[in-house]
C-alpha positions as CSV (number, residue, x, y, z in Angstrom):
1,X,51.9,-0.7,31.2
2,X,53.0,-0.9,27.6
3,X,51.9,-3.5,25.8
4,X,54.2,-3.8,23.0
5,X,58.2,-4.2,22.7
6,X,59.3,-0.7,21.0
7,X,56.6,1.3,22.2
8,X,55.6,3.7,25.3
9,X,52.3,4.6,23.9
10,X,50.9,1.3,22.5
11,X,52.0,2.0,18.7
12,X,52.4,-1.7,17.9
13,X,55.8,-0.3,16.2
14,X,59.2,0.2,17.1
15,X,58.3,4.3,17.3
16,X,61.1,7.3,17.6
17,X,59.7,8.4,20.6
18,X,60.6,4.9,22.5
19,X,63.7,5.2,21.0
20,X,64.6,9.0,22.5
21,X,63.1,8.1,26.2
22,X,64.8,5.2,26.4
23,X,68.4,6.8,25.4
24,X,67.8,10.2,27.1
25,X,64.7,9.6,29.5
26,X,63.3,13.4,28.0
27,X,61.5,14.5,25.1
28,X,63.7,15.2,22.5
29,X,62.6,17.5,19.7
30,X,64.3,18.3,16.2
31,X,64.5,21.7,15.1
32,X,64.8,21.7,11.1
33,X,67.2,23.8,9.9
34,X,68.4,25.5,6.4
35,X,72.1,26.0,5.2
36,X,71.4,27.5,1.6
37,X,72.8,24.2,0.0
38,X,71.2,23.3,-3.2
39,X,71.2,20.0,-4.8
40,X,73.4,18.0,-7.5
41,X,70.4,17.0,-9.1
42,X,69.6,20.5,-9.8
43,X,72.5,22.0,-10.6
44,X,73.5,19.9,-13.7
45,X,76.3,17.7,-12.0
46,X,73.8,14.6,-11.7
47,X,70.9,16.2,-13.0
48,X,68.9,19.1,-13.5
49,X,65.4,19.8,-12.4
50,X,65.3,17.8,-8.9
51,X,63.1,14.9,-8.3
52,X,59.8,15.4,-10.1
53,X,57.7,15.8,-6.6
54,X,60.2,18.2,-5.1
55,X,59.2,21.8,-3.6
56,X,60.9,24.7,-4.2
57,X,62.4,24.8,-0.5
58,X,63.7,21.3,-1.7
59,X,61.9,19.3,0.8
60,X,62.8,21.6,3.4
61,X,58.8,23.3,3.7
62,X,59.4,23.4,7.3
63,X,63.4,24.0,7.8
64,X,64.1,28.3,8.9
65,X,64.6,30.6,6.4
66,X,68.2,30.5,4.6
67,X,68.9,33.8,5.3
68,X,69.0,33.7,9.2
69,X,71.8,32.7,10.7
70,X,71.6,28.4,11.8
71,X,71.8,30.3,15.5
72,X,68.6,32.4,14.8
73,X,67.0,29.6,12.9
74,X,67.2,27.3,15.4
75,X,66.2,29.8,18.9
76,X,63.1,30.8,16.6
77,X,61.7,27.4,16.9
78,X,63.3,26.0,20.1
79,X,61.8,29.6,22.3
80,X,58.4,27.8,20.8
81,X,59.0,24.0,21.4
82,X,60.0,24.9,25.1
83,X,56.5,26.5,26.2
84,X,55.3,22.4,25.2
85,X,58.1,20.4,26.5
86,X,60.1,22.7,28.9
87,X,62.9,19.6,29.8
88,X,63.1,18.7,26.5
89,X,66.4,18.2,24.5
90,X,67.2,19.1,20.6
91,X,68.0,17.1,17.2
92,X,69.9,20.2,15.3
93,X,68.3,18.9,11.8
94,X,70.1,20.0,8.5
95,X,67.3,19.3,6.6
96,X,66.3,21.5,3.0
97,X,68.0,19.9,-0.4
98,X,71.8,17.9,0.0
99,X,73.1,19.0,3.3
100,X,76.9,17.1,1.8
101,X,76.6,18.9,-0.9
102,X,79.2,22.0,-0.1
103,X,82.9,22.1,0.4
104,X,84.0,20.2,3.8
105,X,85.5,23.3,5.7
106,X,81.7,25.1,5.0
107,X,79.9,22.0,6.6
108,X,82.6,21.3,9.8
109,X,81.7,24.6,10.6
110,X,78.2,24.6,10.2
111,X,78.0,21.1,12.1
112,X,79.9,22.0,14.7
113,X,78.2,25.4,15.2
114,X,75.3,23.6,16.6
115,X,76.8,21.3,18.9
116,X,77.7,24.2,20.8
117,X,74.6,25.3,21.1
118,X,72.5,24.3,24.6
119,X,70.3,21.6,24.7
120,X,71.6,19.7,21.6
121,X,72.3,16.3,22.1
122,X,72.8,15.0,17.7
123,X,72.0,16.1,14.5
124,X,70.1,14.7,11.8
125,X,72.0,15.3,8.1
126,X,69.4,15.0,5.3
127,X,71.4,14.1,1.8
128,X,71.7,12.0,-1.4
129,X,73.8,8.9,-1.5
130,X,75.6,10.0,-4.5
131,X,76.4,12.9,-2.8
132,X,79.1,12.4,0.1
133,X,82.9,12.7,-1.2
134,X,85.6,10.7,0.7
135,X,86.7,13.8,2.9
136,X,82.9,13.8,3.7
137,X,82.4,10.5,4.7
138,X,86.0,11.4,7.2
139,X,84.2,14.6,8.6
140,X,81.2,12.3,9.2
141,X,82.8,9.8,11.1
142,X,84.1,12.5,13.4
143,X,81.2,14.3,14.1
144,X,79.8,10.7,15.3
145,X,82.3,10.7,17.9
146,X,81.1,13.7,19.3
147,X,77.3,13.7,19.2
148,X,74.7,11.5,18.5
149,X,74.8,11.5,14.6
150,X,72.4,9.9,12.3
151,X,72.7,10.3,7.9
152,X,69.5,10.7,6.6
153,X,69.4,9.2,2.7
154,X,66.8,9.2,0.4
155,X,66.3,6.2,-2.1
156,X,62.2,5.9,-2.4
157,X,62.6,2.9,-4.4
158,X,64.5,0.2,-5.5
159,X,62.4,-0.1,-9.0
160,X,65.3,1.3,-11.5
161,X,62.4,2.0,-13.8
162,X,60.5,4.2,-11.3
163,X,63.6,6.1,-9.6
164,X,64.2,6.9,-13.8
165,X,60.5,8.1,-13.8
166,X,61.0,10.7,-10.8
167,X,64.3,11.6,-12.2
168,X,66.0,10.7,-8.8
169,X,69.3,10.1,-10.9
170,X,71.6,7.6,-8.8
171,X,71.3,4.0,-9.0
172,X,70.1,1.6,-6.1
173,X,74.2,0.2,-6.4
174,X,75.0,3.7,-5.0
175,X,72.5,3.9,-2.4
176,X,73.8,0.4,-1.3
177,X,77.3,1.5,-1.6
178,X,77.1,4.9,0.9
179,X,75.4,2.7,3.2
180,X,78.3,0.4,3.6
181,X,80.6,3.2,3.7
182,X,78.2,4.4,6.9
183,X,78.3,1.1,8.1
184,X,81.7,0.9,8.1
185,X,82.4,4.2,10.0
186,X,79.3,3.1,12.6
187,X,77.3,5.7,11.5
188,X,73.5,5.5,11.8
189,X,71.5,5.2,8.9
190,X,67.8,6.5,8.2
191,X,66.2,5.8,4.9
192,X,63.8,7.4,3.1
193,X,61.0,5.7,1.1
194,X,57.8,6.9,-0.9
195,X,54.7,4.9,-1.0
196,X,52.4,5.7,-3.9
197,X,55.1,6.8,-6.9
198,X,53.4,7.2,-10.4
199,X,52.8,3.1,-12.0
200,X,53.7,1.5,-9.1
201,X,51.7,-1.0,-6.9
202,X,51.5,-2.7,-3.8
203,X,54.2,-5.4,-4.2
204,X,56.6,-3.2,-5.4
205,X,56.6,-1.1,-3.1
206,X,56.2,-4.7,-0.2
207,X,59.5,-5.4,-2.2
208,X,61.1,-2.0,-1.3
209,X,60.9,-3.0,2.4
210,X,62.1,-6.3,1.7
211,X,65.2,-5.1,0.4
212,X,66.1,-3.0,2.9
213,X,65.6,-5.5,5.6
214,X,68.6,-7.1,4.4
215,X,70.6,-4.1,4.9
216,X,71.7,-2.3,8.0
217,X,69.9,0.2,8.3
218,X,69.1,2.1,11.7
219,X,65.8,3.5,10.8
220,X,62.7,4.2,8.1
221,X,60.8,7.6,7.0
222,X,57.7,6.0,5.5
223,X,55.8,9.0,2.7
224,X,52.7,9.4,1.1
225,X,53.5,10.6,-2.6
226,X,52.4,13.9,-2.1
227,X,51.8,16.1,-5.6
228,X,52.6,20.0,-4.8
229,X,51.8,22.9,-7.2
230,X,54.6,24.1,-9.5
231,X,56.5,20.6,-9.1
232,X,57.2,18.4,-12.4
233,X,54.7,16.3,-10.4
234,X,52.3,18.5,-10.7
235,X,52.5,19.1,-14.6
236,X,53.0,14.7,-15.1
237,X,49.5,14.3,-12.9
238,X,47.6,16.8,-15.0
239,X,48.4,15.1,-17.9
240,X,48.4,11.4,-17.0
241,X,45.9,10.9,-14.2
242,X,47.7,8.4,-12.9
243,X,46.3,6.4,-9.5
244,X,47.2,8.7,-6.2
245,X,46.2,6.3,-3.0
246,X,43.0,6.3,-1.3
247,X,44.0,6.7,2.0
248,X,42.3,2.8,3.0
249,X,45.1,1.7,0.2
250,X,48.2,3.6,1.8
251,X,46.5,2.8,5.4
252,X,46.6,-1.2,4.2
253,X,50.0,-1.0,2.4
254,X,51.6,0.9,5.4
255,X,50.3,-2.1,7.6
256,X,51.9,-4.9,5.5
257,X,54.9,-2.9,5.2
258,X,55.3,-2.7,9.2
259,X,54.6,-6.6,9.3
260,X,57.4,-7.8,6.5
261,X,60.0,-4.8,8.2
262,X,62.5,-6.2,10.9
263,X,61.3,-5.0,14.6
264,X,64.6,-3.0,15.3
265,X,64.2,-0.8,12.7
266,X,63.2,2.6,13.9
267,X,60.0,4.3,12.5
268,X,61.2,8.3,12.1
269,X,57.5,9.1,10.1
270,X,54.7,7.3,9.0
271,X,53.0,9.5,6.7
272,X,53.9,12.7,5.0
273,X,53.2,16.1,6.1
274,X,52.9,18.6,3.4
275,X,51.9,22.5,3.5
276,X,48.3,22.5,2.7
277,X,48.3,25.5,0.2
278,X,50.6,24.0,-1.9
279,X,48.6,20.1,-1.8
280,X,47.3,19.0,-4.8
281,X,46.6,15.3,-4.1
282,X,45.7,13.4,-2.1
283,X,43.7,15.9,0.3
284,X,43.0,13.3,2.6
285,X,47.1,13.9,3.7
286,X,46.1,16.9,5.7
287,X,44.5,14.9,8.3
288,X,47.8,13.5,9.3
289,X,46.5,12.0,12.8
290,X,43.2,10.5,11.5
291,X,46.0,8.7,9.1
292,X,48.0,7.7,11.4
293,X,44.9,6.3,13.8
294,X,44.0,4.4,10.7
295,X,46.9,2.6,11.2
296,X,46.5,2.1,14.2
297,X,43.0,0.6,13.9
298,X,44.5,-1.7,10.9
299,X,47.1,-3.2,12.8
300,X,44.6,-3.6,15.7
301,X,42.2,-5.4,13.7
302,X,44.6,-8.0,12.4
303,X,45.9,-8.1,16.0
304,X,49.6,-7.8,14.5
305,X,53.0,-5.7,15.1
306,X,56.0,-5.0,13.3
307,X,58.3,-7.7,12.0
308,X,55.9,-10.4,12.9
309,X,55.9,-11.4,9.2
310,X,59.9,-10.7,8.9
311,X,62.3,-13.4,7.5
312,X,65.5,-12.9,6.3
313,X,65.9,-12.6,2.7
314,X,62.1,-12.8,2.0
């Protein structure tokens, strides 16, 4: 018998497994996939460079390889996740750099190439909020009458100061704005955030979940900063030293974070989950499930669950 609200496994938080079994009584699995795209904040029209922690693949370390076709990319992984979870259904996720970020007739086609293939009951679209045009936002809205569609943005922080630090180059009014616009279209809506980014601390980033608690938002990625080789993170940590988290900091912040965030928000990730031969720092990131039993243990200890410490507008 579970003990908890969200939760089919004990995880005193509202986790994305629940969320699948309740909707589709199955497994459901994502396959991560990789259109070619690139990224307006590297190819001078916002910015150049990327974000400062960004790997080559552009955050797509575990998407297929750009030059397979999405049908190949996606069977390569799917012939594997079957052997483990033969009943299970698929998330078609469009995951490596700004998956807007192309002319509309390019991503219609790629978007609806997948729906047709078996087993695929959504897709996941990773992107940038400053990077969804109006005939965009139209095709969006479409799609989400015809599969189970949720908009992956990334914001990180609210702290101008820091998102000018990581060179993220959009301003928290435009992340704001795009998740209205998905609002408005009844679009679901997963955030992205980064514990650990260079200068800031623990209430800052308490304040990041705050804020979005006020918005409506369907779900939260929560990351550990990671720093990879050959990233402009890489070269800022060699010269600054700044503080990475111990994992007992990220394990305690993590836990505060899951008490102040509402109870219906979905938790997609809890930790990062970088390549271990590009990891810099922290190493203790490579033990992803001792991390995540840490938490585990925390929120036991304090005998808590998410939201218990929610209140609007705190």
């Amino acid at each position: 018998m579970n003990k908890y609200k969200y939760s089919n496994s004990n995880k005193r938080y509202y986790t994305l497994d629940y969320y699948y079994k309740q909707k589709y009584n199955c497994k459901i699995a994502k396959i991560s996939l990789n259109m070619g795209l690139t990224c307006p904040n590297k190819d001078g029209k916002v910015g150049f460079g990327g974000c400062i922690y960004c790997s080559k693949l552009g955050s797509g370390d575990y998407a297929g390889r750009k030059e397979k076709s999405l049908k190949e990319q996606f069977m390569d992984v799917k012939e594997i996740m079957k052997k483990k979870w033969p009943t299970a259904k698929y998330i078609a996720y469009f995951q490596a750099n700004t998956n807007t970020y192309a002319p509309v007739a390019l991503l219609k086609k790629a978007w609806e190439e997948v729906l047709t293939f078996d087993d695929v009951v959504g897709i996941n679209i990773s992107t940038r909020p400053d990077a969804i045009e109006k005939e965009c936002y139209d095709l969006l809205e479409e799609l989400n009458n015809k599969t189970d569609l949720i908009v992956e943005l990334g914001l990180q922080t609210i702290h101008e100061k820091t998102s000018k630090l990581i060179n993220r180059c959009h301003s928290l009014e435009c992340f704001v704005s795009c998740v209205k616009e998905l609002n408005k279209r009844n679009i679901k809506v997963l955030v992205h955030i980064i514990n650990g980014l260079p200068y800031e601390n623990k209430d800052m980033m308490l304040d990041t979940i705050k804020y979005l608690n006020n918005l409506n938002i369907w779900g939260i990625k929560i990351h550990m900063l990671h720093i990879l080789k050959d990233t402009a993170l890489e070269k800022m940590y060699n010269e600054e030293k700044f503080h990475v988290l111990t994992k007992e900091e990220y394990v305690d912040i993590v836990s505060d974070q899951l008490e102040l965030l509402r109870e219906d928000i979905v938790i997609n990730r809890i930790t990062g989950d970088p390549k271990i031969d590009d990891l810099i720092e922290p190493k203790w990131l490579i033990k992803k499930f001792g991390v995540l039993n840490d938490i585990d243990k925390e929120m036991a200890k304090r005998d808590s669950v998410q939201g218990i410490k929610y209140f609007p507008n705190n």
